[in-house]
PDB file of N, CA, C and O in Angstrom:
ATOM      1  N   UNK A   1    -125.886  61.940-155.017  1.00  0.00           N
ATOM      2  CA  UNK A   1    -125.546  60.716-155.710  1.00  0.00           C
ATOM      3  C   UNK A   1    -126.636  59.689-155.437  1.00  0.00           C
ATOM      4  O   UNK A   1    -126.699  59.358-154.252  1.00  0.00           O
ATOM      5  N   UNK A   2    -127.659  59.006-156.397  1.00  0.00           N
ATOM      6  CA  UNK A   2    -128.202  57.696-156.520  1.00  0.00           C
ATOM      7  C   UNK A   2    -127.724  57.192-155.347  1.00  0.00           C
ATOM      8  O   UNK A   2    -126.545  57.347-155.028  1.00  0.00           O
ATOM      9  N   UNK A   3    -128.659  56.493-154.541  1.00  0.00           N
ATOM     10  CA  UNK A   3    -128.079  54.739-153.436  1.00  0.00           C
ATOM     11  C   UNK A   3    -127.418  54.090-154.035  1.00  0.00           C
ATOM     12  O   UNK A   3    -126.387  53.765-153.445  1.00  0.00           O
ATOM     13  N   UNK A   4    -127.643  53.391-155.869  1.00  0.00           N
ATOM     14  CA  UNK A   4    -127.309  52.686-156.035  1.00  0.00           C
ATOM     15  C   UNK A   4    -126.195  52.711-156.489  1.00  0.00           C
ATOM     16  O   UNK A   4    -125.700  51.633-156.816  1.00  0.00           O
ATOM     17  N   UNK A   5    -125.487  53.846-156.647  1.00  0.00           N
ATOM     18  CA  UNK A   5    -123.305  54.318-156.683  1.00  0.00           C
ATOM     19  C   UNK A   5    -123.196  54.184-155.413  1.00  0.00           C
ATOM     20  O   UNK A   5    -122.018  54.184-155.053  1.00  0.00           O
ATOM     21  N   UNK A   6    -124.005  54.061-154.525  1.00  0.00           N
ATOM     22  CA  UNK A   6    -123.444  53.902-153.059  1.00  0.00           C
ATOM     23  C   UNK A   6    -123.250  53.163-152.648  1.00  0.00           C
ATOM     24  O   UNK A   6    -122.382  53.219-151.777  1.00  0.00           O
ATOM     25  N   UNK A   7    -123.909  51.866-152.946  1.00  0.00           N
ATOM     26  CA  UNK A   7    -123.833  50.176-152.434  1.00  0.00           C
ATOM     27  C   UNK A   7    -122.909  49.424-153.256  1.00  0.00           C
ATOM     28  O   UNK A   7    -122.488  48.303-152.970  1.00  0.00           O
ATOM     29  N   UNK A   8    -122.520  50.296-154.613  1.00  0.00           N
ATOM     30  CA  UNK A   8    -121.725  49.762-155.035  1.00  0.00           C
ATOM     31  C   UNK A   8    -120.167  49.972-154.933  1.00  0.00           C
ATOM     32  O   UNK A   8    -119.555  49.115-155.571  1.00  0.00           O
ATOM     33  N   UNK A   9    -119.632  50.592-154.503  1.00  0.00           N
ATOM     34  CA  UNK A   9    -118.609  51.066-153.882  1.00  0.00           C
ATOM     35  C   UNK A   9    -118.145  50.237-152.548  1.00  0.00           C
ATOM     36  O   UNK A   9    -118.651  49.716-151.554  1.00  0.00           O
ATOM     37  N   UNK A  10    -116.758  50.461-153.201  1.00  0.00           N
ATOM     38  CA  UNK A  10    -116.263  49.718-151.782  1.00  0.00           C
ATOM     39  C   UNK A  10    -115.440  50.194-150.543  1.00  0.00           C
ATOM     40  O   UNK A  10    -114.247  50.492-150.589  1.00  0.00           O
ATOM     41  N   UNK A  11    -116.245  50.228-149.411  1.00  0.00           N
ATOM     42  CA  UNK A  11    -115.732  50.506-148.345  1.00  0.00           C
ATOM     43  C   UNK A  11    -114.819  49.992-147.274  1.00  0.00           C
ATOM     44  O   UNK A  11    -114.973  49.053-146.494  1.00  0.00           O
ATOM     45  N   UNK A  12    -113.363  51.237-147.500  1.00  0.00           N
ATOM     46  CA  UNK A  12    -112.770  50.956-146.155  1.00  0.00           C
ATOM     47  C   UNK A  12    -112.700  51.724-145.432  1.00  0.00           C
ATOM     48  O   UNK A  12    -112.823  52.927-145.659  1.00  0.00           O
ATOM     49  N   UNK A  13    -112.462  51.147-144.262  1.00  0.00           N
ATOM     50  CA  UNK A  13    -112.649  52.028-143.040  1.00  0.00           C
ATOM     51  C   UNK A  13    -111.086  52.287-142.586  1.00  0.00           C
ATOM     52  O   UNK A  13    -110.205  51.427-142.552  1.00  0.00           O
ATOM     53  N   UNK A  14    -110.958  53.640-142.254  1.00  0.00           N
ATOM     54  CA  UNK A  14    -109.711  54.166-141.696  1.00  0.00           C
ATOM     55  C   UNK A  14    -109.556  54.500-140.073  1.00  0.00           C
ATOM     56  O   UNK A  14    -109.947  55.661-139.950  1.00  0.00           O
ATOM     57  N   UNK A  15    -109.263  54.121-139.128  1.00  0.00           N
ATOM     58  CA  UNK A  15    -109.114  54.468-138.176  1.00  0.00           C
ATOM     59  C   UNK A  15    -107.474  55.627-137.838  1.00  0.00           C
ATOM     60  O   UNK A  15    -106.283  55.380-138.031  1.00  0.00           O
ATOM     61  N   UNK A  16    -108.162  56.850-137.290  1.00  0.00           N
ATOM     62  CA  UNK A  16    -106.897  57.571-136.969  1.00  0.00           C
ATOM     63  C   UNK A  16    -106.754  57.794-134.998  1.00  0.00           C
ATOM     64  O   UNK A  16    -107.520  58.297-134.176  1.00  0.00           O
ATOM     65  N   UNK A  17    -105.333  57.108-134.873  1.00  0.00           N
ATOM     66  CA  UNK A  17    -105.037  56.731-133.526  1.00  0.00           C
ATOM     67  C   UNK A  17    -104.012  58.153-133.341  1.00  0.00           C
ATOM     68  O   UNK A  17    -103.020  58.241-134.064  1.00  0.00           O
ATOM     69  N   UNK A  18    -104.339  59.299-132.278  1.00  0.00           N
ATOM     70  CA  UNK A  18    -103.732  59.669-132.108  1.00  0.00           C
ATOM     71  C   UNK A  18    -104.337  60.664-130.726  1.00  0.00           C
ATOM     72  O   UNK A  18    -105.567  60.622-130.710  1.00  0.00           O
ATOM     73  N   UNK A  19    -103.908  61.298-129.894  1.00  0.00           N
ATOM     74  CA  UNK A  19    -104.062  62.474-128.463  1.00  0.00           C
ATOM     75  C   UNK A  19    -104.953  63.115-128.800  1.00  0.00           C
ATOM     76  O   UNK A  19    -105.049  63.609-129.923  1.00  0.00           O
ATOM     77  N   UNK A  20    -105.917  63.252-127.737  1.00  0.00           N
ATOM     78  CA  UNK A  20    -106.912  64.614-127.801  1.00  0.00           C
ATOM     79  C   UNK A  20    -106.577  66.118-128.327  1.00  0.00           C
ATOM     80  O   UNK A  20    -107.174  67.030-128.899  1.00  0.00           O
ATOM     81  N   UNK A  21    -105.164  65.829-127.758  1.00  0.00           N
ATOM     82  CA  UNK A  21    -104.867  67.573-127.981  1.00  0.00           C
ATOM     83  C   UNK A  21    -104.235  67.762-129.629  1.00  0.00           C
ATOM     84  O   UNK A  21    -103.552  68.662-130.117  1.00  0.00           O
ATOM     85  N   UNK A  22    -104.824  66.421-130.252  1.00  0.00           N
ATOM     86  CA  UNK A  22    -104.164  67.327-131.653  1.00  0.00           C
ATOM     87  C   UNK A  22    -105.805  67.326-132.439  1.00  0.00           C
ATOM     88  O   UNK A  22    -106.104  66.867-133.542  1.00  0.00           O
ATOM     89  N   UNK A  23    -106.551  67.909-131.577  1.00  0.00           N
ATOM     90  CA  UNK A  23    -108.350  68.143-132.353  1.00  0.00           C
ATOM     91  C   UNK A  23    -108.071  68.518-133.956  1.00  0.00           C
ATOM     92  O   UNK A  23    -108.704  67.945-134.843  1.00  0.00           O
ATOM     93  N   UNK A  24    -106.947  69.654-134.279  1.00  0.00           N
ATOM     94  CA  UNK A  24    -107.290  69.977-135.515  1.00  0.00           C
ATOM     95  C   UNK A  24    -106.697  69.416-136.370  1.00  0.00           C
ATOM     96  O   UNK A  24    -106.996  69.453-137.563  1.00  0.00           O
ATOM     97  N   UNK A  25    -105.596  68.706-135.790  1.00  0.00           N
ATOM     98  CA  UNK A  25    -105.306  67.749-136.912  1.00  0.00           C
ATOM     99  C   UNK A  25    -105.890  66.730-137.432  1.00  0.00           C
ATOM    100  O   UNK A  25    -105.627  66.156-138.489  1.00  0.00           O
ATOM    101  N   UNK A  26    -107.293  66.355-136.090  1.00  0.00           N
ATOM    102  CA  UNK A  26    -107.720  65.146-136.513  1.00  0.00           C
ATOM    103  C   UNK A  26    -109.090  65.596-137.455  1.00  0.00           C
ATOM    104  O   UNK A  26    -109.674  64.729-138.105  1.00  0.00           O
ATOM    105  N   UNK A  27    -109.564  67.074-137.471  1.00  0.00           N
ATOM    106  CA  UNK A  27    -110.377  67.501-138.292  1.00  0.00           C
ATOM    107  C   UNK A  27    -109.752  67.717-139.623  1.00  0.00           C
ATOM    108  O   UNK A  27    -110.435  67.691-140.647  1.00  0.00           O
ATOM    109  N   UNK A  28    -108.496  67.926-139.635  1.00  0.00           N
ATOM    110  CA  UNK A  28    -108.313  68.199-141.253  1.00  0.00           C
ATOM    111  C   UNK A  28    -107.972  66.576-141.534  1.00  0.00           C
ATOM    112  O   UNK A  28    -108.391  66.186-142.624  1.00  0.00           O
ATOM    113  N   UNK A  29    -107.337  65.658-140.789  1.00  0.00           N
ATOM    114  CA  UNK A  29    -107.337  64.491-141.273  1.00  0.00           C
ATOM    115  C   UNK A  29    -109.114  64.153-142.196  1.00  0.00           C
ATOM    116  O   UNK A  29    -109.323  64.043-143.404  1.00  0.00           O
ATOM    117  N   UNK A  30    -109.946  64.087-141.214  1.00  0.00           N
ATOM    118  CA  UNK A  30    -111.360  63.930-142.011  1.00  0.00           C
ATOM    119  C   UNK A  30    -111.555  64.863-143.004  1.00  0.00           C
ATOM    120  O   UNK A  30    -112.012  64.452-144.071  1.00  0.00           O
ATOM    121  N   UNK A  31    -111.291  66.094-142.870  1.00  0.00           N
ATOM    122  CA  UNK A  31    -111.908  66.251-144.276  1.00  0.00           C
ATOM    123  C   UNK A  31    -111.238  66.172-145.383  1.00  0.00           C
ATOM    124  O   UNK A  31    -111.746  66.418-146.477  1.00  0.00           O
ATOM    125  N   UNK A  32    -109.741  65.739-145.174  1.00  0.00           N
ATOM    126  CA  UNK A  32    -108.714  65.487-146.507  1.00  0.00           C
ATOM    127  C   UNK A  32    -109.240  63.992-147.208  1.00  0.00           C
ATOM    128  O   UNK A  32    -109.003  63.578-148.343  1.00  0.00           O
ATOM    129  N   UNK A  33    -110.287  63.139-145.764  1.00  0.00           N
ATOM    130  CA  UNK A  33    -110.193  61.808-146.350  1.00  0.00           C
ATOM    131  C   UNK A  33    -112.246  61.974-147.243  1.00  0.00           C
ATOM    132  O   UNK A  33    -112.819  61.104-147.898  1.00  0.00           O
ATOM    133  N   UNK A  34    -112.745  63.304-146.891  1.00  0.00           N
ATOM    134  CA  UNK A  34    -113.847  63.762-147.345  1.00  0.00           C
ATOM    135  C   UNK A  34    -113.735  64.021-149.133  1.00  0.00           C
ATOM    136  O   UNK A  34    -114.323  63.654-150.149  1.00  0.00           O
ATOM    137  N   UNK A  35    -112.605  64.876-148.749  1.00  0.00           N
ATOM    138  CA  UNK A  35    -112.221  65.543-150.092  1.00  0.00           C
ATOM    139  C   UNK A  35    -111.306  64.485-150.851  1.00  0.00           C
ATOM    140  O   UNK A  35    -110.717  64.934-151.834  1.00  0.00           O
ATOM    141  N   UNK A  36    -111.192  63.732-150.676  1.00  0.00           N
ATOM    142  CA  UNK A  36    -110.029  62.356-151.111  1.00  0.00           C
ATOM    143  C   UNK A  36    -111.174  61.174-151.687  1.00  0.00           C
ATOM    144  O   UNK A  36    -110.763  60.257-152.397  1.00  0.00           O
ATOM    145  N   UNK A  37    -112.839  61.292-151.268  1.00  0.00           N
ATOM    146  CA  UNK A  37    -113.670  60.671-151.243  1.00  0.00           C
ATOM    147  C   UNK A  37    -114.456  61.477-152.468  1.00  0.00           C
ATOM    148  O   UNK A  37    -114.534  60.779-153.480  1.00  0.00           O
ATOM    149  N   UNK A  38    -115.038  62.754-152.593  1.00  0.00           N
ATOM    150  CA  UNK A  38    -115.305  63.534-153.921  1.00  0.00           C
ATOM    151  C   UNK A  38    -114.320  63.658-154.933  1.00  0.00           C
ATOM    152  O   UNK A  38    -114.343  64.504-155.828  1.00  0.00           O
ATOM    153  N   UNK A  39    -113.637  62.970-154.799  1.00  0.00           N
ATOM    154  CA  UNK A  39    -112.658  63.048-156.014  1.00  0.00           C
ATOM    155  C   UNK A  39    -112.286  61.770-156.552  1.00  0.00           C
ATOM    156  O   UNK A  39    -112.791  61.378-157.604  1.00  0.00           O
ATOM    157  N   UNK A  40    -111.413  61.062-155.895  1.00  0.00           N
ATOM    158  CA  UNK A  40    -110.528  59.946-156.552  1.00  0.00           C
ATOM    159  C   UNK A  40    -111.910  58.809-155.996  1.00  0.00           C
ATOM    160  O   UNK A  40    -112.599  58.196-156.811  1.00  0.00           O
ATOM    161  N   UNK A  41    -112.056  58.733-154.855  1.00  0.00           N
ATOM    162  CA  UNK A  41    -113.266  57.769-154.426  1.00  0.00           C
ATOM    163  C   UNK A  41    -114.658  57.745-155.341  1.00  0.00           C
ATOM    164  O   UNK A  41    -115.305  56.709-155.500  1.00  0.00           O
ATOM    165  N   UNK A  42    -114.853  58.415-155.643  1.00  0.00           N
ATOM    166  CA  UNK A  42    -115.897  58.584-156.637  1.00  0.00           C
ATOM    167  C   UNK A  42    -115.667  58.020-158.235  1.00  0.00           C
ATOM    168  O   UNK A  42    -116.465  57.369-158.910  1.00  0.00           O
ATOM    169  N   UNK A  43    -114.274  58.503-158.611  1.00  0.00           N
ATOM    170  CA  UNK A  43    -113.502  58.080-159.832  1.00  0.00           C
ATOM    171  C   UNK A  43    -113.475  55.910-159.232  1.00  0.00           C
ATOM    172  O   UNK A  43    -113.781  54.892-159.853  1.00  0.00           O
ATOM    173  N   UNK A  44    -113.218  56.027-158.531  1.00  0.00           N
ATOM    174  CA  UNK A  44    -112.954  54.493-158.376  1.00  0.00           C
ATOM    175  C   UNK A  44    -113.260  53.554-157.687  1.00  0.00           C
ATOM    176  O   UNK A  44    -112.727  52.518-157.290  1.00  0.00           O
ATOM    177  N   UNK A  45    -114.840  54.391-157.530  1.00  0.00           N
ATOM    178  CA  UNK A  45    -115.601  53.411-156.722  1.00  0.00           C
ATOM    179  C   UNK A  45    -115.472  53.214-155.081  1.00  0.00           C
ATOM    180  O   UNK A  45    -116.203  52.432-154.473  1.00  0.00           O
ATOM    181  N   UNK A  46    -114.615  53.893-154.538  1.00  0.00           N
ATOM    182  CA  UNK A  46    -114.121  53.393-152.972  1.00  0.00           C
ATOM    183  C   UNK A  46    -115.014  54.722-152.512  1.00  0.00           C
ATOM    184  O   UNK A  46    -115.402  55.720-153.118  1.00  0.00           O
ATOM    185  N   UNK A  47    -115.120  54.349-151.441  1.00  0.00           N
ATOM    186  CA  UNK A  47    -115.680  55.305-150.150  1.00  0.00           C
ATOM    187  C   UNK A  47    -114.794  54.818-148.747  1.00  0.00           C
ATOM    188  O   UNK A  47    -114.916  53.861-147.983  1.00  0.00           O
ATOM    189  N   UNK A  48    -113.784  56.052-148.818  1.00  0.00           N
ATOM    190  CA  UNK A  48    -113.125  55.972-147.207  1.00  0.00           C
ATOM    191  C   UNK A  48    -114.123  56.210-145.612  1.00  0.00           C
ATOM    192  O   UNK A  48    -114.803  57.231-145.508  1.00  0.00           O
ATOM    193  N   UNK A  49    -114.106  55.556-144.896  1.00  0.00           N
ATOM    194  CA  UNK A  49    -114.811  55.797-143.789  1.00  0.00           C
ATOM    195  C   UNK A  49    -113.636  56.338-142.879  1.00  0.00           C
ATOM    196  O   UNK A  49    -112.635  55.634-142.743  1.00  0.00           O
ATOM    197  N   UNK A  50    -113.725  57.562-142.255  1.00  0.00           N
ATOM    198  CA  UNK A  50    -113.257  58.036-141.301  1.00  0.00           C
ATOM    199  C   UNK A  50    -113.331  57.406-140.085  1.00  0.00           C
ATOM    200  O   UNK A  50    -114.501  57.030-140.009  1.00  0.00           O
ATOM    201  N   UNK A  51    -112.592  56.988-138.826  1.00  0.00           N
ATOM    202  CA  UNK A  51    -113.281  56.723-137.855  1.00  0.00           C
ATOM    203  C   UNK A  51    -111.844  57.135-136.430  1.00  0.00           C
ATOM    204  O   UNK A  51    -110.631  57.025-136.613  1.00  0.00           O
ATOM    205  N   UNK A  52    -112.469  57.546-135.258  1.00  0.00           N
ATOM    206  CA  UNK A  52    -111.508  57.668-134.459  1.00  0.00           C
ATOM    207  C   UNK A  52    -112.186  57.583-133.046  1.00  0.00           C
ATOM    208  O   UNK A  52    -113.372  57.300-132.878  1.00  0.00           O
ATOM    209  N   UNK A  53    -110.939  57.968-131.672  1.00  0.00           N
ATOM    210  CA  UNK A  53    -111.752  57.039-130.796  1.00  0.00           C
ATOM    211  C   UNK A  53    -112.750  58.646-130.219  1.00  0.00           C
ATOM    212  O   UNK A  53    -113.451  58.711-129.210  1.00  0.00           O
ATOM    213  N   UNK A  54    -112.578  59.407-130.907  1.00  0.00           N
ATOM    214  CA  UNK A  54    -114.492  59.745-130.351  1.00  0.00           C
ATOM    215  C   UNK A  54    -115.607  60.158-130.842  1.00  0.00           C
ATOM    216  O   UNK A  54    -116.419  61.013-130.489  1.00  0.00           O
ATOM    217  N   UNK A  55    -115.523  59.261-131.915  1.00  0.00           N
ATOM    218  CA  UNK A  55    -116.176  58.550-133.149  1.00  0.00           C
ATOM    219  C   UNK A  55    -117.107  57.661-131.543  1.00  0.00           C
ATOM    220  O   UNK A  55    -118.280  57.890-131.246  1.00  0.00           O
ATOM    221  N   UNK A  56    -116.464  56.995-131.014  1.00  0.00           N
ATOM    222  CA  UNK A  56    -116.662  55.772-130.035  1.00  0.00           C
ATOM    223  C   UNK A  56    -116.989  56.290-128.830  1.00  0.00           C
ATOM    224  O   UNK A  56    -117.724  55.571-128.154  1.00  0.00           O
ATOM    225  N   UNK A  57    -116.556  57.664-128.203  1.00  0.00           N
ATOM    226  CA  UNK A  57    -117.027  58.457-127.492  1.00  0.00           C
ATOM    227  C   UNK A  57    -118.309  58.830-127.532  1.00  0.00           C
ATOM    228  O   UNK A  57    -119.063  58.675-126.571  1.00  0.00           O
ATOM    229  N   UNK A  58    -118.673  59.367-128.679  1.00  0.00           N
ATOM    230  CA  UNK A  58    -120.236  59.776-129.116  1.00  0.00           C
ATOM    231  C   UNK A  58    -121.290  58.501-128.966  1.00  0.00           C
ATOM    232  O   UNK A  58    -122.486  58.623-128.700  1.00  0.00           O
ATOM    233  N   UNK A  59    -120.656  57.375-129.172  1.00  0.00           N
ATOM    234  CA  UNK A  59    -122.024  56.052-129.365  1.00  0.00           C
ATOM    235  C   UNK A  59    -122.051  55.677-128.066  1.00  0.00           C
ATOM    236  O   UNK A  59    -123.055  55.192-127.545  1.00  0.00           O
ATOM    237  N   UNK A  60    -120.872  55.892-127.411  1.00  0.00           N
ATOM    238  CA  UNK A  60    -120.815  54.953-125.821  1.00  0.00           C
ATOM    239  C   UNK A  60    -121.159  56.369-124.797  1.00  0.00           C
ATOM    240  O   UNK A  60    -121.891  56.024-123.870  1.00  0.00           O
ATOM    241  N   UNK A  61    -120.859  57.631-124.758  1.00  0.00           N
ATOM    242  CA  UNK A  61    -120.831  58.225-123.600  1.00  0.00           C
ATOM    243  C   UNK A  61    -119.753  58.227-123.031  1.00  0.00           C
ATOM    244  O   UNK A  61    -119.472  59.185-122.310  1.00  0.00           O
ATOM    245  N   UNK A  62    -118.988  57.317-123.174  1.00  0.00           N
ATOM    246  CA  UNK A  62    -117.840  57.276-122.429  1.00  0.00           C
ATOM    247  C   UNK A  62    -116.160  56.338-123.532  1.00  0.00           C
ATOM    248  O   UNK A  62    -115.969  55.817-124.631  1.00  0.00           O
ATOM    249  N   UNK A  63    -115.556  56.591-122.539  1.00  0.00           N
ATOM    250  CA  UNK A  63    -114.407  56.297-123.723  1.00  0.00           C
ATOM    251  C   UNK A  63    -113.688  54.899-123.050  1.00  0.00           C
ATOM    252  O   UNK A  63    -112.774  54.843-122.227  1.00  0.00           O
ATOM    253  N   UNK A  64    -114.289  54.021-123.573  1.00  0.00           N
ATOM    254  CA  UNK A  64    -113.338  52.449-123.086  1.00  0.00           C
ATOM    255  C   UNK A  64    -112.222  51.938-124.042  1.00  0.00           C
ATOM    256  O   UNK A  64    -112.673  51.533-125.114  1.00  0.00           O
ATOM    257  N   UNK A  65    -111.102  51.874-123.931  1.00  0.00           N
ATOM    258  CA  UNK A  65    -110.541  51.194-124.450  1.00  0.00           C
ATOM    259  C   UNK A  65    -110.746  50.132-125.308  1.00  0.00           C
ATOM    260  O   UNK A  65    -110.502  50.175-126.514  1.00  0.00           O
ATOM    261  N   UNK A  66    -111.264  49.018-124.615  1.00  0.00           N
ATOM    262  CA  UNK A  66    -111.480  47.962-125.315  1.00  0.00           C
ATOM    263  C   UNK A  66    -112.388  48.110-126.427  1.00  0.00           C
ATOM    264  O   UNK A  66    -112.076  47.533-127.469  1.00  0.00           O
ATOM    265  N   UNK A  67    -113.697  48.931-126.384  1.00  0.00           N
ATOM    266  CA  UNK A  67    -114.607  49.252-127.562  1.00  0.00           C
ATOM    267  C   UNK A  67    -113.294  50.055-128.503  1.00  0.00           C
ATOM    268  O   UNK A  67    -112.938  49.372-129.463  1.00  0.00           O
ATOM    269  N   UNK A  68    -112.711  51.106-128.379  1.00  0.00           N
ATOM    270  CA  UNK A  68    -112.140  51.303-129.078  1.00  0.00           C
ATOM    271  C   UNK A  68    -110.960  50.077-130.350  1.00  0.00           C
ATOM    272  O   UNK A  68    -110.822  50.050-131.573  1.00  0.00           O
ATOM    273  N   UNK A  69    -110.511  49.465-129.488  1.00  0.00           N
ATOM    274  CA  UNK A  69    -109.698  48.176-129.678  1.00  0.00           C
ATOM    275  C   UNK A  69    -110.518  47.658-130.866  1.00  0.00           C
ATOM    276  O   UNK A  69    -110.314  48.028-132.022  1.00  0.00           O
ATOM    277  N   UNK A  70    -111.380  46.850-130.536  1.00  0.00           N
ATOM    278  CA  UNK A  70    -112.480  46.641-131.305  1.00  0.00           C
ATOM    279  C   UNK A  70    -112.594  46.923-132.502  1.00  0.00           C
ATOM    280  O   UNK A  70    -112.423  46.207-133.489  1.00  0.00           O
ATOM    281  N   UNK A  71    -113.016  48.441-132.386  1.00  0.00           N
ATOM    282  CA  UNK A  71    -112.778  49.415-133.724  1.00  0.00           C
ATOM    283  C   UNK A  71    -111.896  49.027-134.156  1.00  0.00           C
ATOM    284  O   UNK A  71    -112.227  48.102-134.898  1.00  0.00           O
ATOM    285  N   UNK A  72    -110.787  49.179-134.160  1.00  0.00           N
ATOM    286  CA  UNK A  72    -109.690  49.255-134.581  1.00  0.00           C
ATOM    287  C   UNK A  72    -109.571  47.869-135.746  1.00  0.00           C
ATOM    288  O   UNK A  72    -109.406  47.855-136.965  1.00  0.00           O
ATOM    289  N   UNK A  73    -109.696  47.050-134.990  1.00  0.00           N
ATOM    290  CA  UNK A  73    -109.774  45.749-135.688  1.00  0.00           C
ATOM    291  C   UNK A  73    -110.505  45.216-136.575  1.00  0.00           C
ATOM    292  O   UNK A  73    -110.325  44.040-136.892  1.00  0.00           O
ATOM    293  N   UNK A  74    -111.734  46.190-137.300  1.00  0.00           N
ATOM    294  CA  UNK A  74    -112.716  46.472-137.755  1.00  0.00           C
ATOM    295  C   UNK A  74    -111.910  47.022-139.102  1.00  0.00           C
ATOM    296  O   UNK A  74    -112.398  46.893-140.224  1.00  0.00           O
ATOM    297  N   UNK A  75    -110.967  47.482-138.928  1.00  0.00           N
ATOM    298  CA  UNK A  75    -110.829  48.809-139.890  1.00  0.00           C
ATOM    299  C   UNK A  75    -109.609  48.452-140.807  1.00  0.00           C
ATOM    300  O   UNK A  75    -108.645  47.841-140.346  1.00  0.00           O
ATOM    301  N   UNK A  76    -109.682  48.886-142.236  1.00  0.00           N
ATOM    302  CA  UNK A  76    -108.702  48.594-143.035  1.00  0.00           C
ATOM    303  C   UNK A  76    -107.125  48.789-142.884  1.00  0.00           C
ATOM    304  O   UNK A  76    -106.369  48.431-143.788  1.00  0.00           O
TER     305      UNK A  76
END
């Protein structure tokens, strides 16, 4: 897709709050909001952003609460 369908679209961000131990739920959560994004997001301009807390793990190294918090408050 062109940059310029990309900047034009509007982004929200989704945060999904939930236990380590449900990994695969939180992988099919992303790619339902992937596949929810080639389809209807594309039809209407939106781009969903996935985001969760180790989304926040990966940038920090470590997992703080409060950065997470943060996130959170960030997000649609």
């Amino acid at each position: 897709m062109p940059a310029q369908h990309t900047r034009d679209k509007r982004r929200i961000r989704v945060f999904i709050a939930s236990p380590g131990d449900l990994a695969p739920e939180r992988r099919t959560f992303k790619e339902g909001i992937d596949e929810l994004n080639r389809g209807f997001g594309d039809g209407a301009a939106i781009e969903f952003i996935p985001l969760g807390w180790e989304d926040m793990l990966a940038s920090t190294g470590r997992r703080v609460q409060t950065l997470i918090n943060q996130e959170i408050d960030t997000c649609d």
